[in-house]
N, C-alpha and C positions, 0 to 999 in steps of 0.2 A: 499750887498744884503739887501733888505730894507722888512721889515718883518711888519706886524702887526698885534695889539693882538687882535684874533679872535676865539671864542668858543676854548681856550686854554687847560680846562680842560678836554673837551671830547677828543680832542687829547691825552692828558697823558693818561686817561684812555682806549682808542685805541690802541696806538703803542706798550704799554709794560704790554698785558696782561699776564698772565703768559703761559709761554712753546706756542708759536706759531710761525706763521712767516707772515711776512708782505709783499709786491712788491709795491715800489714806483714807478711811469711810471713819470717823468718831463720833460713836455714839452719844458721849455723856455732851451735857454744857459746855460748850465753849463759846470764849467772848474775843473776835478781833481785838488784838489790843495792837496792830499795826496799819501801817497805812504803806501803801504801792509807790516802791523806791522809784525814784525819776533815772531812768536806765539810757537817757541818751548820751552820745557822746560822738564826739567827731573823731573819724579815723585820722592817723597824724599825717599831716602834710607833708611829703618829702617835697618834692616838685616835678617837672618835666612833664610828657607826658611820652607815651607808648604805644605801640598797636600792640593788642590785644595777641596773648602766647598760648589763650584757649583752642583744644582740638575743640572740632565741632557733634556734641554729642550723636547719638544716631536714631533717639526722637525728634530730632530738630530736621522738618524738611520744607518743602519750600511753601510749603502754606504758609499765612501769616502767624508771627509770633502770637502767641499765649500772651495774655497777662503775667504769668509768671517766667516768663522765658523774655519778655522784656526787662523784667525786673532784675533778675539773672545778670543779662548783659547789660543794665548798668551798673550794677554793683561790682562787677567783673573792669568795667573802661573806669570805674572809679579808683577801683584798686592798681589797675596796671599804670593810672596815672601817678600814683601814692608811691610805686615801688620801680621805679626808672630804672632800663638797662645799666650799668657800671662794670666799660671795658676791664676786663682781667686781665692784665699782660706778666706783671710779674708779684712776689710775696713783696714785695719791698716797695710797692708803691701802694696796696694795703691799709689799713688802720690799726697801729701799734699802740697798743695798752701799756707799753712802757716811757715811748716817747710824747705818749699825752698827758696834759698837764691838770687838773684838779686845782681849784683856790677858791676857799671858801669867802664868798660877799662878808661884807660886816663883820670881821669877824671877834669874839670876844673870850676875855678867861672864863665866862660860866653864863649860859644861859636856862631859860624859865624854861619850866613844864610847857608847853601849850607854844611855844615859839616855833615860827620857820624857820628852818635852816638850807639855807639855796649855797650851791656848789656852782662854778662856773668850770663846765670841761672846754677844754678845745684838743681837738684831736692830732695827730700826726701819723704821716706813715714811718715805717723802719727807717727812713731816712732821714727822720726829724723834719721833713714839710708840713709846713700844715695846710693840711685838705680843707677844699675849697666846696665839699657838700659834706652832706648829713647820710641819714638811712642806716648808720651803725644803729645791733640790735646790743639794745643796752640794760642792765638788770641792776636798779638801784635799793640796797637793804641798810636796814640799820637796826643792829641787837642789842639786847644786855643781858652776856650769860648768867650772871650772876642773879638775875631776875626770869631768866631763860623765856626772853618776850623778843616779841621783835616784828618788824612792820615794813610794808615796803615803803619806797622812794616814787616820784612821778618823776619823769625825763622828759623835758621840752625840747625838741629839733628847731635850732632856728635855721636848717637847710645849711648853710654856712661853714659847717664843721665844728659848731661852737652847738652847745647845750646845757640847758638849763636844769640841772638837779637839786629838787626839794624834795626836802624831809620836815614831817612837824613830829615836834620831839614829845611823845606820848607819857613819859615815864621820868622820875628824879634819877640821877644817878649818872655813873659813866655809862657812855653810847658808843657803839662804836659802827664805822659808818663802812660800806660797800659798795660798789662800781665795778658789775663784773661786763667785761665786753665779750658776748655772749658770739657775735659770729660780724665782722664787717660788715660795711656796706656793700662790699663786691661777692660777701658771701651772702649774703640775702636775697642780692639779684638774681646769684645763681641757684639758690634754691628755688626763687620764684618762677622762674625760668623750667626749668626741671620741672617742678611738681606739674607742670601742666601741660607737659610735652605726652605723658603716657598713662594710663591704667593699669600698668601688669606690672607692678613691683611688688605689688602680694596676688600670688593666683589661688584661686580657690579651688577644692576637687570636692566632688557631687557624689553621690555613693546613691545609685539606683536599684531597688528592687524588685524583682518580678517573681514570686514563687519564690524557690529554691537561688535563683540565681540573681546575684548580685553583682555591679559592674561601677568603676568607677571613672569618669570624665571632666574634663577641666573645665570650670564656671568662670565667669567674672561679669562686671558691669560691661563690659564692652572684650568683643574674643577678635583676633583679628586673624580668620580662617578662614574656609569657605564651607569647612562643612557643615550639614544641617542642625541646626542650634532651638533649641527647647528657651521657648520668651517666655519670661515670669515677669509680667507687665500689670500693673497696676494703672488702667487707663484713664482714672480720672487728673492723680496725681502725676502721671507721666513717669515714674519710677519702673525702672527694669532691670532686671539682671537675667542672665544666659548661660544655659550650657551646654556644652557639644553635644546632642543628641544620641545617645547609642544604639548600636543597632538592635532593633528587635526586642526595643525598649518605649514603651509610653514616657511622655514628659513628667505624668502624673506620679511616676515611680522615684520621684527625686525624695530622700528620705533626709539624711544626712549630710551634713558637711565640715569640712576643716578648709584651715587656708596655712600658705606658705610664700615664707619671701623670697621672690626670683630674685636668679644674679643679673639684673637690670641695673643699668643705671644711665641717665640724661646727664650727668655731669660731668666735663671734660676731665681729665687725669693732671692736670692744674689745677682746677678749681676744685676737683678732692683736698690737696695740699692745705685747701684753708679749714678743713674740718676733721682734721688728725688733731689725738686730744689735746696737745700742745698748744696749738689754735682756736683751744673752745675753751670758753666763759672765764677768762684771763684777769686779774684782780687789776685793774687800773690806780687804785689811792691805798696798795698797800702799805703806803708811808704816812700815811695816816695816823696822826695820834688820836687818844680817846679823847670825844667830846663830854663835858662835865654840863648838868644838867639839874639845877635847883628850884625847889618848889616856888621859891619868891612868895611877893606880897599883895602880886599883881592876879586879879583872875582873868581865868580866858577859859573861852569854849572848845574842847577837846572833844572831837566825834569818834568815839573808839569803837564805833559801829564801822565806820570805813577802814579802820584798819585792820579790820579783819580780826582781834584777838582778843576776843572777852572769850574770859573763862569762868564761865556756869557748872559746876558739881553738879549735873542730872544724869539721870539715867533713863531705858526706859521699861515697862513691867508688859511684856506682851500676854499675863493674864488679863489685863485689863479691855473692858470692850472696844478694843480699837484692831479694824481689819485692814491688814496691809497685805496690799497688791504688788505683786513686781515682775516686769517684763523687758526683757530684753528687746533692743529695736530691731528691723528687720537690714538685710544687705547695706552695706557691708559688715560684717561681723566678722572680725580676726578673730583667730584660733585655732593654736596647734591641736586641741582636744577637739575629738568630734562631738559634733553639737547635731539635735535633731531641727530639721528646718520646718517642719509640721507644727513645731510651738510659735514659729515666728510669724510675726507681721507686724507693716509700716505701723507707724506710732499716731500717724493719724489716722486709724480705723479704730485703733484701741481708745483714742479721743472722742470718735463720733459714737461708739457705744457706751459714753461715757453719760450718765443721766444729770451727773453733779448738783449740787446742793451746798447749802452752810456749812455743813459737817465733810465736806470731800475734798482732799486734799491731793492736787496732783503737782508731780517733783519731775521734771525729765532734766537729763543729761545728754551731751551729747558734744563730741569732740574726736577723743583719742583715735579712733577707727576708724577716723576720716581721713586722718594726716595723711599717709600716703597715696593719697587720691587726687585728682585734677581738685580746684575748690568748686567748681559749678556743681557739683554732687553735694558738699555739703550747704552750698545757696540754696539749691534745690529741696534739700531736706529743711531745713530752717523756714523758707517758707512755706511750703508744705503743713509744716507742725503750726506755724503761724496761724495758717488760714483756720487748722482746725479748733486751736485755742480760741482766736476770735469768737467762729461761731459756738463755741463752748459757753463764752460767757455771755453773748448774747441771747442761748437760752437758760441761761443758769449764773449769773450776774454775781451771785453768793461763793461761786467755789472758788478756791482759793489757787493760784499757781504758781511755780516757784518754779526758775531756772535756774539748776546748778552750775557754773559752767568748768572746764576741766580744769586737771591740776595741773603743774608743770611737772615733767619729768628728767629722768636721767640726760644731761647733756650730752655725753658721748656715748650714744648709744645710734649709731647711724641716720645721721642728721638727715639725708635726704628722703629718708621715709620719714622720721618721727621728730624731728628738731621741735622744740619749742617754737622756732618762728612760724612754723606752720598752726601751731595753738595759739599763739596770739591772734593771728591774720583772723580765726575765727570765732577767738575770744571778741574782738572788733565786732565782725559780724553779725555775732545772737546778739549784742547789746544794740545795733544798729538795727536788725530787724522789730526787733521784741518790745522798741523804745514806746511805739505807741500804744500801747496794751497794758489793761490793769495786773503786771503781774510784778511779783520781787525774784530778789535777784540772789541764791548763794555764793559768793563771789570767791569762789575753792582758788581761782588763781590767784589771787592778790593773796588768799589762806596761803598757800604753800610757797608762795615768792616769802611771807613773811616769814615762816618757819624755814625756810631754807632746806626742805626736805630733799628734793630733787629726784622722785622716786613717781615714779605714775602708780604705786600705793604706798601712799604716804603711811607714816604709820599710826598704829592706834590711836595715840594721842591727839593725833590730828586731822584722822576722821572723827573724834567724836568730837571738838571741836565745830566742825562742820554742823555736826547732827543736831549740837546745842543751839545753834543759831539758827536750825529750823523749828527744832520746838518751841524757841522762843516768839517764832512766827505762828505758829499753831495753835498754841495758849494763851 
């Protein structure tokens, strides 16, 4: 397929804006040359189990559950089971990244291309004890500048305070290996804790017009007021958001909107202490020397599809007959800039007008603009988007779909709206909804855990990186 380079960077900046979905229409010949990645995967076990720290939203009344409001609250007693209360009482009883230990299994003066390499952590807190669970969030990498490559790690929780880190070593040369302890285990709970205690950490404002006069009123998925409120209700999907009604104002008049971060917070003034940047994503094996790494004589099968880093030279020519669609999803939508709300709607309506075909390619995203929300908002939307993929391809069995799912971004960047552990919990999720469906996967997080970028936009390089690996799918 003969490609060239044509307004390249509007493209990157097009295709993988954040949280949307795209429909590619291609004209000319094209031949599957792929088959539908196996997207299942178990969420990791921590243990115990919990009562449920979801408010109760304000569709949910006492009629019987929905199908998808059952589905909800198990995926919800699943998770609270997975991520167990852990008393906070002091920093020093904690998980310390200095007094935990790293020792690599087996280890040797030089290993092959293609080998495992497993790392044995066991953790401690500031006092040198070693902790008797698991549930630290942990971020395992391994690069080589000098080849400027690099791939993540997988972390086993054996519950126990002990875990398991493997790397399979992709590449000849010196390696050098990572272990960032990204937030405790008591800062996890207290994230988890938090995020679901409230709504209002980002409130949105409505910009209503009528003639001449314009008015603006505070929106959100859930307002907790009493005054009369304008429902923007979606009633098959059960999707709503709200805004203070103005006076002498139709609901119909809602034009515009932006959002902002209220000074909210669910997290006690202790449990802040553990997410001062001193306390985030802390190098645990920076005594690490480099791992040396030789082709050998031995062959073995290396998957550099899963590591996320093949790098393909394309581009792409938008004279060409290919027509790209792109829509932003509907509420929640952050943003300081104001945006018109007349362009928007749920991404399962822009699904069900969707005719698809051999030649139709649909891309959604969906993450970042969740974070700071309960997660039953984005269970909600995931399946939601589910149902309507399904019946997509069961009238159109040919179109192709791809889930991107987000990238990781800045660690210190106010953890309890936007931390990374809140895009894992949902990076879990699409893979758990989405497993039984014929669709592949761009896996942007494991992309940018490998690059190290830590930027929720990553940069050019590493969006077209991304973009490569969909037209590889496409072509």
């Amino acid at each position: 397929m003969k490609i060239s380079m044509i307004n390249y960077k509007s493209l990157l900046a097009l295709l993988f804006i954040l949280a949307s979905w795209i429909t590619f229409t291609v004209f000319q010949n094209s031949t599957k040359l792929w088959s539908a990645l196996n997207l299942s995967i178990s969420l990791h076990y921590w243990n115990n189990s919990t009562k449920s720290l979801f408010p109760k939203t304000p569709l949910i009344s006492l009629k019987p559950l929905t199908e998808t409001e059952l589905r909800i609250k198990e995926i919800i007693e699943k998770l609270d089971q997975q991520i167990p209360p852990r008393p906070f009482t002091h920093v020093n009883t904690t998980t310390s990244a200095t007094h935990s230990t790293a020792t690599i299994l087996n280890p040797r003066d030089t290993y092959c291309r293609g080998d495992q390499l497993h790392i044995l952590l066991e953790v401690r807190d500031h006092l040198g004890r070693r902790k008797q669970y698991g549930g630290d969030f942990l971020r395992a990498r391994m690069s080589s500048p000098a080849l400027m490559a690099g791939a993540s790690g997988k972390v086993t929780d054996f519950n126990n305070g002990t875990y398991l880190v493997s790397f399979t070593l992709f590449w000849e040369g010196q390696v050098s290996l990572s272990l960032l302890l990204i937030h405790p285990s008591e800062g996890v709970s207290a994230l988890w804790s938090a995020r679901n205690q409230g709504y209002d950490r980002v409130i949105f404002i409505g910009q209503f017009v009528n003639g001449t006069s314009q008015v603006h009123s505070e929106c959100g998925l859930i307002l907790n007021t009493n005054a009369e409120l304008c429902q923007y209700l979606d009633n098959r999907d059960q999707e709503a958001f709200y805004c203070v009604r103005p006076q002498h104002m139709p609901c119909a008049a809602l034009t515009h909107m932006y959002s902002k971060n209220k000074k909210v917070s669910y997290l006690t003034k202790q449990e802040k202490s553990l997410f001062e940047r001193s306390n985030v994503g802390i190098e645990i094996m920076e005594k690490f020397n480099t791992i040396s790494v030789s082709k050998c004589n031995t062959l073995k099968s290396v998957d550099l599809h899963e590591s996320g880093k093949l790098q393909h030279q394309l581009a792409v020519d938008l004279d060409r007959n290919i027509n790209i669609q792109w829509q932003k999803h509907c509420y929640p939508l952050i943003g300081s800039m104001t945006y018109s709300v007349k362009e928007m709607e749920y991404l399962t309506r822009a699904i069900d007008r969707t005719g698809g075909e051999k030649n139709t390619v649909i891309v959604i995203s969906l993450g970042q603009h969740f974070r700071p929300f309960p997660i039953d908002v984005f269970i909600r939307r995931a399946l939601n988007v589910h149902k309507a993929i399904q019946h997509l391809l069961l009238r159109s069995p040919d179109t192709m779909v791809i889930i991107k799912t987000e990238n990781i971004r800045e660690m210190y960047n106010d953890a309890e709206r936007f931390s990374d552990f809140h895009g894992y919990i949902q990076y879990l999720i699409i893979k758990d909804i989405f497993q039984d469906l014929s669709v592949s996967i761009i896996d942007a997080w494991d992309i940018t855990i490998a690059y190290g970028t830590n930027n929720v936009h990553p940069p050019q390089h590493v969006v077209g990186n991304q973009i490569n690996i969909l037209l590889n799918y496409i072509c």
